[in-house]
C-alpha positions as CSV (number, residue, x, y, z in Angstrom):
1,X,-3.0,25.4,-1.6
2,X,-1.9,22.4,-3.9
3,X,-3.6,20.4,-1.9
4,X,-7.0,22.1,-2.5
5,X,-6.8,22.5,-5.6
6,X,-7.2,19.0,-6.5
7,X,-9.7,18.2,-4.0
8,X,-11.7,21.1,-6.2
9,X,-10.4,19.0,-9.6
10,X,-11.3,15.3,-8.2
11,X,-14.2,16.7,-7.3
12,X,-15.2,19.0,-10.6
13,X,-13.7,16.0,-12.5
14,X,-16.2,13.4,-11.1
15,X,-19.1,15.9,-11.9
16,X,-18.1,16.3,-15.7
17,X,-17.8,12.0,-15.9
18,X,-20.9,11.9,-14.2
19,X,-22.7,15.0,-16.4
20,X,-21.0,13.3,-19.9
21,X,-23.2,9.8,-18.7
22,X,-26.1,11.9,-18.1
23,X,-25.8,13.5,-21.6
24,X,-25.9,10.2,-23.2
25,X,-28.6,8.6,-20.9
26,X,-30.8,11.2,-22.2
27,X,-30.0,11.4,-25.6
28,X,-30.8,8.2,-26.0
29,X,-34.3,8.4,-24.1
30,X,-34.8,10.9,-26.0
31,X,-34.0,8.7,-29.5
32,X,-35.7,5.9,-28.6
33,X,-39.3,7.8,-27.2
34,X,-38.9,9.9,-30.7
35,X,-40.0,13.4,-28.5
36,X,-38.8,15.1,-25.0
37,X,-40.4,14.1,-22.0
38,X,-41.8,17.3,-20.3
39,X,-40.3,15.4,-16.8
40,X,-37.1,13.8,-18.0
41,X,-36.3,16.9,-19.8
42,X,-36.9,19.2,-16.7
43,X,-34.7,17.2,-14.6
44,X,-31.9,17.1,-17.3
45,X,-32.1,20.6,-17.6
46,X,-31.6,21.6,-14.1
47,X,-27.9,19.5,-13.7
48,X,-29.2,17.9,-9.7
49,X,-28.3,14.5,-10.9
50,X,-24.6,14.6,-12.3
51,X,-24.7,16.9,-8.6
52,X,-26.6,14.0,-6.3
53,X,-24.2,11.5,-7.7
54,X,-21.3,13.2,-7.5
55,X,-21.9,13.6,-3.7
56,X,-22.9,10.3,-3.3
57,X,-19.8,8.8,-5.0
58,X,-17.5,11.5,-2.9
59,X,-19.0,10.7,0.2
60,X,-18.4,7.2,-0.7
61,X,-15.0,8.0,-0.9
62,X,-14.7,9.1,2.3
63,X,-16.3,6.6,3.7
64,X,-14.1,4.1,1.9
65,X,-11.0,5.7,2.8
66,X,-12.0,5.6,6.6
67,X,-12.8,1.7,6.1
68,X,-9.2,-0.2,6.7
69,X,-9.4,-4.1,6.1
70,X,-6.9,-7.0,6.9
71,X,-5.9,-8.4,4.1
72,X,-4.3,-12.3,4.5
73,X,-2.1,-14.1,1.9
74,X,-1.1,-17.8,2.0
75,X,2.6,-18.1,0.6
76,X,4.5,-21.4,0.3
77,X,7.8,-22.3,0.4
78,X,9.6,-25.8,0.3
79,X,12.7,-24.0,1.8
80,X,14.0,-25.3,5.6
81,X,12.4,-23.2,7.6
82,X,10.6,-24.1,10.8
83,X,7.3,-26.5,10.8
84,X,5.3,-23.4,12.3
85,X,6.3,-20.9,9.7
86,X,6.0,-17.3,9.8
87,X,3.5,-15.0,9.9
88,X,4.4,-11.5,8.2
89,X,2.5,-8.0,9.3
90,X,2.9,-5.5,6.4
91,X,1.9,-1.8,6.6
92,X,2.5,0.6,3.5
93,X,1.2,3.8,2.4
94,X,-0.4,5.3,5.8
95,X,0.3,8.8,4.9
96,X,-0.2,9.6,8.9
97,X,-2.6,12.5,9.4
98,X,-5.0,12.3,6.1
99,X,-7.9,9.8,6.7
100,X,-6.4,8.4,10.2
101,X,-6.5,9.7,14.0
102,X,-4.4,8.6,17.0
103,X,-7.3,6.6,18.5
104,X,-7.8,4.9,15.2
105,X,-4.4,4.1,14.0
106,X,-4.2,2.4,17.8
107,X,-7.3,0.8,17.0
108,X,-5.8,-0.8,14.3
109,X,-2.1,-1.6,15.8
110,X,-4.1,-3.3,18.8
111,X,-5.8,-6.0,16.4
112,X,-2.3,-6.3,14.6
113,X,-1.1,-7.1,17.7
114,X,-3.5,-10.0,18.3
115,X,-2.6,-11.9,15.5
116,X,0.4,-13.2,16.8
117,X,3.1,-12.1,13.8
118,X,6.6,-12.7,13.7
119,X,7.7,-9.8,12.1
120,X,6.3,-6.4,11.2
121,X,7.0,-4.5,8.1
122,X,6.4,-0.9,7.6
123,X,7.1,-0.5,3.6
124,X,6.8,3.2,3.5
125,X,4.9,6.4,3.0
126,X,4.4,5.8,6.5
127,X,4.5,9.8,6.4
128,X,4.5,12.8,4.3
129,X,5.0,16.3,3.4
130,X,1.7,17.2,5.2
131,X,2.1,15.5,8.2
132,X,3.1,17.7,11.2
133,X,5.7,16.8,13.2
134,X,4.0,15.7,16.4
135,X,2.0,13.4,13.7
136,X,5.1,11.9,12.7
137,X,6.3,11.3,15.6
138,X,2.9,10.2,17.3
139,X,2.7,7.8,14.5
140,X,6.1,6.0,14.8
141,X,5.6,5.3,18.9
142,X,2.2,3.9,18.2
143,X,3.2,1.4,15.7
144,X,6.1,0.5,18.1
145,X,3.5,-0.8,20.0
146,X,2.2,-3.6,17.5
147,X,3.4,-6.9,19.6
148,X,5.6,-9.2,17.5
149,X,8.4,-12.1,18.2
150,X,11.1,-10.4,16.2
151,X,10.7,-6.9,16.2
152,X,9.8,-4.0,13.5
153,X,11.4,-3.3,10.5
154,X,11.3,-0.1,8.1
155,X,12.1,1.3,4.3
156,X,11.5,4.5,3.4
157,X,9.3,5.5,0.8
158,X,9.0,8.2,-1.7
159,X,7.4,10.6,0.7
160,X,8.7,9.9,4.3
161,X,11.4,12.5,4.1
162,X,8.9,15.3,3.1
163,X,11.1,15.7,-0.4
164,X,8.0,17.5,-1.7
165,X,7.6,20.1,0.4
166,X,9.5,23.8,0.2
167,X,9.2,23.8,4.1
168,X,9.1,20.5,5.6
169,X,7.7,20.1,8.7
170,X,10.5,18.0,9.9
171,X,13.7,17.4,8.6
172,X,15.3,13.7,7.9
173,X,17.3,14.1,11.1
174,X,14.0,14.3,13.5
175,X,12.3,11.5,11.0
176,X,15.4,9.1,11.7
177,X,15.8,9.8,15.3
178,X,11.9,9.0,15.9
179,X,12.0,5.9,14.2
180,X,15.4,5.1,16.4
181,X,13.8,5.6,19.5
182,X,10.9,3.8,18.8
183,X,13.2,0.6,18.1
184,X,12.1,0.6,14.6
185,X,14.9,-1.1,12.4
186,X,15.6,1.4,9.4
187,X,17.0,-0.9,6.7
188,X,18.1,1.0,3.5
189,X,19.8,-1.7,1.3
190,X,20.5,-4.1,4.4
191,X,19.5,-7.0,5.8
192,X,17.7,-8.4,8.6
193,X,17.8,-12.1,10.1
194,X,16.0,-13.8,11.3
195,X,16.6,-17.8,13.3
196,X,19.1,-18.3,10.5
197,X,16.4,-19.5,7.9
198,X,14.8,-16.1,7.1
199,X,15.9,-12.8,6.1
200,X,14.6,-9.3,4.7
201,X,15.9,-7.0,2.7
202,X,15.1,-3.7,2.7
203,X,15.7,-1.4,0.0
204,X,16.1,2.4,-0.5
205,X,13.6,4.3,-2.2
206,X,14.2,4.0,-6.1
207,X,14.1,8.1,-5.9
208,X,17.4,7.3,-4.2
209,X,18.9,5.6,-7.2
210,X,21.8,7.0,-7.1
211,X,22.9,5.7,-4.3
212,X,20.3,2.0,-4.7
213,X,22.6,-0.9,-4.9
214,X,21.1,-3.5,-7.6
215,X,19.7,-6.7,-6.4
216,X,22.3,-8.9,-7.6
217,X,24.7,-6.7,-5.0
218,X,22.6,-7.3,-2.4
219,X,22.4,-11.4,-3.0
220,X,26.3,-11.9,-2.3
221,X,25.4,-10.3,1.6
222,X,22.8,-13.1,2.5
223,X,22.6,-16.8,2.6
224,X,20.4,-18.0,-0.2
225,X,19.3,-21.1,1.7
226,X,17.1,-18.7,3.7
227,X,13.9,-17.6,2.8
228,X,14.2,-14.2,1.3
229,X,12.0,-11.2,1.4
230,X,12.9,-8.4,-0.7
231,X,10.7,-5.0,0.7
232,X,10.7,-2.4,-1.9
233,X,8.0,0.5,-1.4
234,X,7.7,0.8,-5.5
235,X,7.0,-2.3,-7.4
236,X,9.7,-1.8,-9.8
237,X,12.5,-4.5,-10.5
238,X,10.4,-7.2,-10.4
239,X,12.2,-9.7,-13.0
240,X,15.7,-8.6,-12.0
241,X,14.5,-9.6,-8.3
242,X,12.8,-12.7,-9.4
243,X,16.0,-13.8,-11.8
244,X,18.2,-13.4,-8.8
245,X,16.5,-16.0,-6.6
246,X,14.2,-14.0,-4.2
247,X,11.2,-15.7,-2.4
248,X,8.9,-12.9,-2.0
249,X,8.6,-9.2,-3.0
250,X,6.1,-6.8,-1.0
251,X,5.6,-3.4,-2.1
252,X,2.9,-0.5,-1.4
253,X,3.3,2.9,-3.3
254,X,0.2,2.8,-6.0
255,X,-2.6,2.6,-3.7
256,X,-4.1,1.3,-6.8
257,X,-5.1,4.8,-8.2
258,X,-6.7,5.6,-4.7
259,X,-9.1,7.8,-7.6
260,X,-11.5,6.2,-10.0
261,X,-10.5,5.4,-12.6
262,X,-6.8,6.1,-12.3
263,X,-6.1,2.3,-10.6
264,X,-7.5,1.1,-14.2
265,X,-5.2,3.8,-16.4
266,X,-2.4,2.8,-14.5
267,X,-3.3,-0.8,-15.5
268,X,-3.9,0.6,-19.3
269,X,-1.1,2.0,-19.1
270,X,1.5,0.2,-17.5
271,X,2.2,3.2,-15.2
272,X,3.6,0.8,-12.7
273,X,5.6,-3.0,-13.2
274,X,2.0,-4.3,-11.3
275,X,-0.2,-2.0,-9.8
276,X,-2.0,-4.5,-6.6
277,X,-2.6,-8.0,-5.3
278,X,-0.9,-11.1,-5.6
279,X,1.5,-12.3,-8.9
280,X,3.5,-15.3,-9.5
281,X,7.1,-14.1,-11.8
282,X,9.4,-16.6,-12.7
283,X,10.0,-18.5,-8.4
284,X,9.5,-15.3,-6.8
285,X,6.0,-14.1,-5.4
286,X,5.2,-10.2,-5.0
287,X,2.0,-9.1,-3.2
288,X,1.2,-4.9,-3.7
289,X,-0.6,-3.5,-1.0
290,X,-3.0,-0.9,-1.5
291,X,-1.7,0.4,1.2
292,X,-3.4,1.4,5.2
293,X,-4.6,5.6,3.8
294,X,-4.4,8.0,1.5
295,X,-2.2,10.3,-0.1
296,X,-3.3,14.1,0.0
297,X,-7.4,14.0,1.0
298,X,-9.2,11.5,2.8
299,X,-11.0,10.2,-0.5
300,X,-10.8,6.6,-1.7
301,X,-13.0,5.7,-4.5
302,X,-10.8,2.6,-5.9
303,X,-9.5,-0.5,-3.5
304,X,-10.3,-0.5,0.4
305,X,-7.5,0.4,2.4
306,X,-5.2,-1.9,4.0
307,X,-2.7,-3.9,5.8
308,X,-1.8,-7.2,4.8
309,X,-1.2,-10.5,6.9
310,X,1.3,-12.8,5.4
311,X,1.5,-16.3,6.4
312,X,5.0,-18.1,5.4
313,X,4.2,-21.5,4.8
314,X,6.2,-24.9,5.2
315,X,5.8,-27.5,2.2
316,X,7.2,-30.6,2.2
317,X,7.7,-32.3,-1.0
318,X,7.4,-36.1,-1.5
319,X,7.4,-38.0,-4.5
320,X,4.7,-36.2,-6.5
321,X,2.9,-35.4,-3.1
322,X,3.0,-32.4,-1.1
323,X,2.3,-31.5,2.6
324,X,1.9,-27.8,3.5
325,X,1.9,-27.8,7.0
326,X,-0.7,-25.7,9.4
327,X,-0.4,-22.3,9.9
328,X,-0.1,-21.3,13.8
């Protein structure tokens, strides 16, 4: 029922923007020709155009939402890791069972698996309240399947464990077990190596805060000499991650507003610590990832969606030269 009622609002909301932009349109025809125009003023009057748009711009939506891009980030490090480097598969925000089938979520782990990655990294939101569980579970053994040199590892997100629902369709036990059997590494607050130059850590929710170590507890349980990646599903901490010596921050969770114009408000108005794309802060880099679907309805009117390719690059330093090494 929640659910439907804002589909009707996105939608009824998109209909009054597009009717207030109509208003104006012809009130200033109507200013600057100094009469009505018989036409113009017919067509006003009957409302089919705040209408035509506001299907156009939903079935846009829809479209959009069904559209899922690879996204591919070059990130350099002078650290010793190995000449080839590593390439980085992250996956955030699917929301399993919204805008995505079987066959295409498949579809989309085959390609994944094509590129050769190292590691992959599902940052949450994976699943929600609404997704059955067969869904969950279908969605779990079909990312297993993503080919990669060191395995799959997971954080939870803010919706996972169906927190928002009076009668979840599965319970945290089921949600765990699925991901164990799947060999899915569940990492809340821990730490995953990798060749003894590279490590992840992956943190609990920040709705778990109560229980959330901070991220100068989690630096005494890792080597700094690696190369560090800190997976959060919010973007939130950011200076506190970057001041403690991090390499790298992913995150998901904003979808960038997923609804015009709510990506831009959030912007406005700071909703989030950085709402998508790629930032520099202090000697730590943090990509956000729109994130691979949708939260609630299959509509997507800001940002394609995504999953991200992240290629960890070698740098030497010489003198004032520099050689970044090729990316295999």
């Amino acid at each position: 029922l929640i659910i439907n009622i804002i589909k009707a609002e996105i939608i009824s909301f998109h209909f009054v923007i597009f009717a207030w932009c109509i208003d104006l349109i012809y009130w200033i025809i109507v200013k600057f020709t100094k009469g009505e125009n018989n036409m113009v003023t017919e067509i006003y009057n009957s409302g089919i155009i705040p209408i035509i748009l506001t299907g156009i711009f939903i079935t846009y939506g829809c479209i959009n939402a069904k559209n899922v891009i690879e996204k591919e980030y070059n990130i350099y490090t002078d650290k010793n890791i190995r000449n080839e480097g590593y390439k980085v598969n992250f996956i955030s925000d699917l929301h399993f069972g919204t805008t995505m089938s079987n066959n295409e979520l498949q579809k989309y782990c085959d390609n994944i698996s094509q590129r050769n990655v190292d590691i992959v990294i599902l940052g949450g939101d994976i699943v929600d309240e609404n997704t059955t569980l067969k869904q969950m579970k279908d969605a779990f053994k079909i990312l297993s399947s993503i080919k990669s040199n060191y395995g799959i590892v997971y954080v939870y997100g803010n919706h996972d464990k169906s927190r928002y629902a009076i009668n979840p369709n599965y319970t945290e036990e089921e949600l765990k077990e699925a991901i164990s059997e799947c060999r899915i590494k569940i990492l809340e607050d821990d730490i995953y190596e990798i060749n003894n130059e590279l490590c992840i850590i992956g943190r609990k929710d920040r709705s778990d805060s109560e229980e959330r170590k901070s991220a100068q507890d989690l630096v005494s349980e890792f080597n700094k000499d690696y190369y560090t990646i800190i997976v959060d599903h919010q973007p939130c901490e950011i200076n506190e991650n970057s001041e403690n010596g991090y390499d790298l921050m992913v995150s998901g969770h904003t979808h960038f507003g997923q609804i015009w114009p709510l990506g831009h408000l959030m912007n406005l108005f700071k909703i989030n610590e950085m709402n998508y794309g790629y930032e520099r802060v202090g000697n730590m880099d943090i990509i956000v990832s729109s994130g691979m679907g949708g939260w609630g309805y299959p509509i997507r009117t800001e940002k394609k969606c995504e999953y991200l390719i992240i290629n960890i690059v070698k740098e030497i330093n010489f003198g004032k030269g520099r050689i970044r090494l090729k990316i295999t």
